[in-house]
C-alpha positions as CSV (number, residue, x, y, z in Angstrom):
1,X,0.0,0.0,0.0
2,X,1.6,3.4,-1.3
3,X,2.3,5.6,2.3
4,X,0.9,8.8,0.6
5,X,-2.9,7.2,0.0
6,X,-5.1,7.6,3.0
7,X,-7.5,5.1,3.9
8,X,-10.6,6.1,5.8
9,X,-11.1,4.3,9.0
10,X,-14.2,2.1,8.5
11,X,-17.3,3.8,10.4
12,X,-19.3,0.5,11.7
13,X,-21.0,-0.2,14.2
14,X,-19.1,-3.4,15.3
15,X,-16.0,-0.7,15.1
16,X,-16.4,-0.5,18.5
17,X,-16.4,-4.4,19.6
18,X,-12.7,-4.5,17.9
19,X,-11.5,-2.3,21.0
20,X,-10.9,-4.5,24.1
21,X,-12.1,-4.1,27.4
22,X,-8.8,-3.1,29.6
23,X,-10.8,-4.8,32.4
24,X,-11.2,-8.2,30.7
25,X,-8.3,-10.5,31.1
26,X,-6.1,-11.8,28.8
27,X,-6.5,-15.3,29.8
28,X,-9.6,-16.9,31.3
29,X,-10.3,-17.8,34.9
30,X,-9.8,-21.3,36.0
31,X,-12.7,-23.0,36.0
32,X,-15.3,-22.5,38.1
33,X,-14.1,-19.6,39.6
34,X,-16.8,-16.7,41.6
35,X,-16.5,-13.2,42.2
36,X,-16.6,-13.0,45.8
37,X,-18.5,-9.3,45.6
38,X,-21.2,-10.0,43.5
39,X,-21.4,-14.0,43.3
40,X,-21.2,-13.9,39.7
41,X,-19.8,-17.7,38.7
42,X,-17.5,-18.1,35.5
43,X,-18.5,-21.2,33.8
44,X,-18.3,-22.9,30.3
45,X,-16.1,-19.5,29.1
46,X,-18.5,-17.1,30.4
47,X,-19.6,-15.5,33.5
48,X,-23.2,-16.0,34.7
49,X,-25.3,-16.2,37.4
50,X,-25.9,-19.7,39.3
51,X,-28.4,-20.5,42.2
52,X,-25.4,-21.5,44.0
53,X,-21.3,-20.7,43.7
54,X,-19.8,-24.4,43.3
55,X,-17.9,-25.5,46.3
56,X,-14.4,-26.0,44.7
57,X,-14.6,-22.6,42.9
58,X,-11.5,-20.2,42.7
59,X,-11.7,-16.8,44.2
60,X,-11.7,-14.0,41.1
61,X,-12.9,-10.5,41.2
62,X,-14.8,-10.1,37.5
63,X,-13.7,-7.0,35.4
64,X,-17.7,-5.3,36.4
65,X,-16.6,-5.6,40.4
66,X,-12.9,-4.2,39.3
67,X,-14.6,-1.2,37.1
68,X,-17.3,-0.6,40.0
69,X,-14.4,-0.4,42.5
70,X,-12.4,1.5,40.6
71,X,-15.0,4.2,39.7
72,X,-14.1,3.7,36.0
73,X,-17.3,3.5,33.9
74,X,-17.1,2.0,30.3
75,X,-20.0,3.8,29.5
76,X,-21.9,7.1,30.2
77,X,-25.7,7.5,30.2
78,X,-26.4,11.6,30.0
79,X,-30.0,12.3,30.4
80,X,-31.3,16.3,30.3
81,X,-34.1,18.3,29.7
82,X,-37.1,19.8,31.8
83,X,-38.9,16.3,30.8
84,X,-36.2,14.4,32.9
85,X,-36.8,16.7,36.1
86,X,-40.8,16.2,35.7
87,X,-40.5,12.2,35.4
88,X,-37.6,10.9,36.9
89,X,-39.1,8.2,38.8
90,X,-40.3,6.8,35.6
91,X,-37.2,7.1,33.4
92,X,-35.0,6.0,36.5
93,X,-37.2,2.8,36.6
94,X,-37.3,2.6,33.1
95,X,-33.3,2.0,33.3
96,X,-33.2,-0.2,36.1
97,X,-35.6,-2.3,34.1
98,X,-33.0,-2.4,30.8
99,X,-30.2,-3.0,33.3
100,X,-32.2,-5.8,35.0
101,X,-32.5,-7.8,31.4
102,X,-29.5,-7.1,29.9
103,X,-27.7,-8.6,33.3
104,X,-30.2,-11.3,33.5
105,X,-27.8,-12.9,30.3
106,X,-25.0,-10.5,31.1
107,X,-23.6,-10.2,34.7
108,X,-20.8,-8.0,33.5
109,X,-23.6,-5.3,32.2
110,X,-24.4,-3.2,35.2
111,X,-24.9,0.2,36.3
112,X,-22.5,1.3,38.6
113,X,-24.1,4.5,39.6
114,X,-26.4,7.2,39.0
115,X,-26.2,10.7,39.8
116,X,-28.5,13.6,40.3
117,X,-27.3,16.8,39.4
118,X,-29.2,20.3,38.7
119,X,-29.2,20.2,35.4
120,X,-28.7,16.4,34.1
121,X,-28.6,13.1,35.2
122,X,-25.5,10.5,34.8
123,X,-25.6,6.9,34.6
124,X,-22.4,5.4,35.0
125,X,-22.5,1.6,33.3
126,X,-19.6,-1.2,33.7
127,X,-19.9,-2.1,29.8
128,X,-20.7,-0.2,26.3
129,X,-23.8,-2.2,25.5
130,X,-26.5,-0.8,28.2
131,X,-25.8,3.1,27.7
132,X,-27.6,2.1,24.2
133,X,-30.3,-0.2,25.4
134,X,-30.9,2.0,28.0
135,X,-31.5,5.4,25.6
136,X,-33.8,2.9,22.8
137,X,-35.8,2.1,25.7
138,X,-35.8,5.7,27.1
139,X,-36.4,7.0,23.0
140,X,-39.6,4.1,22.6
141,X,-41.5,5.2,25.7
142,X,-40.3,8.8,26.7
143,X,-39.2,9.7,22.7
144,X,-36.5,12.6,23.2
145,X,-33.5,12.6,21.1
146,X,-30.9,10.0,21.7
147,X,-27.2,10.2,20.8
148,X,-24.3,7.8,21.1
149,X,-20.6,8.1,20.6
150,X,-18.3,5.3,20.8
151,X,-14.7,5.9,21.7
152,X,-12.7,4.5,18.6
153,X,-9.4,4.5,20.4
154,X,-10.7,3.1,24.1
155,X,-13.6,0.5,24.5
156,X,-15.7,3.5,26.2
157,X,-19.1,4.9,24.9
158,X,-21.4,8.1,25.7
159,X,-25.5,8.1,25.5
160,X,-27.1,11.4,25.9
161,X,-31.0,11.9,25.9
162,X,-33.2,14.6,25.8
163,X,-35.8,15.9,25.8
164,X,-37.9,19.2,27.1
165,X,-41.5,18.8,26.4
């Protein structure tokens, strides 16, 4: 390829996947192995939730516990607008809802946190994914305008919402 050609950097949606989570390991767990915070079991490859943490499990804190402990979100929710203020009960348990079936498949999809401010709201998430499930839920009950920006360089995304009316 000639040095003097620029190639433009492909703008997909899966652009973001390619980045990896600095919280993930390298290698996997040995198997089974629990988080002792949160009880989340790493089994067959993949961490989920089992009615109970096998006996002979290893001790390992999973990259959600590490980001929560850390205070290092992978993805920020921003909600605004004078329609936020008037219904935050309902959007707030409108999240919590899309947090509770995305980690129903996905322990390590969490929020870590949510803020009130004056102005805005910020949900804090351990993973890219729910920041987006969480603004198409917000956009098909609430409608508002919903943005996302994934970090190319860093596996870290931004959702903002809003609306006024």
């Amino acid at each position: 390829m000639r040095a003097d050609i620029a190639v433009p950097a492909r703008s997909s949606r899966l652009t973001h996947d390619r980045v990896a989570d600095p919280y993930m390991r390298r290698a996997k767990p040995v198997q089974p192995a629990a988080c002792p915070r949160c009880r989340a079991v790493f089994l067959k490859g993949r961490w989920q939730w089992a009615t109970r943490v096998p006996a002979r499990a290893a001790r390992e804190i999973c990259q959600a516990c590490r980001r929560i402990e850390d205070d290092y979100p992978a993805g920020i929710m921003t909600l605004r607008g004078r329609y936020v203020r008037a219904h935050l009960p309902e959007i707030l348990a409108l999240a919590r809802n899309a947090e509770k079936a995305e980690n129903s498949l996905r322990p390590m999809h969490r929020i870590m946190d949510i803020e009130q401010r004056r102005d805005r709201v910020v949900i804090k998430t351990t993973d890219i994914h729910l920041p987006g499930r969480i603004g198409h839920a917000l956009v098909r009950s609430f409608k508002g305008e919903l943005g996302l920006k994934y970090d190319r360089g860093a596996y870290f995304v931004r959702a903002d919402w809003t609306r006024e009316d």
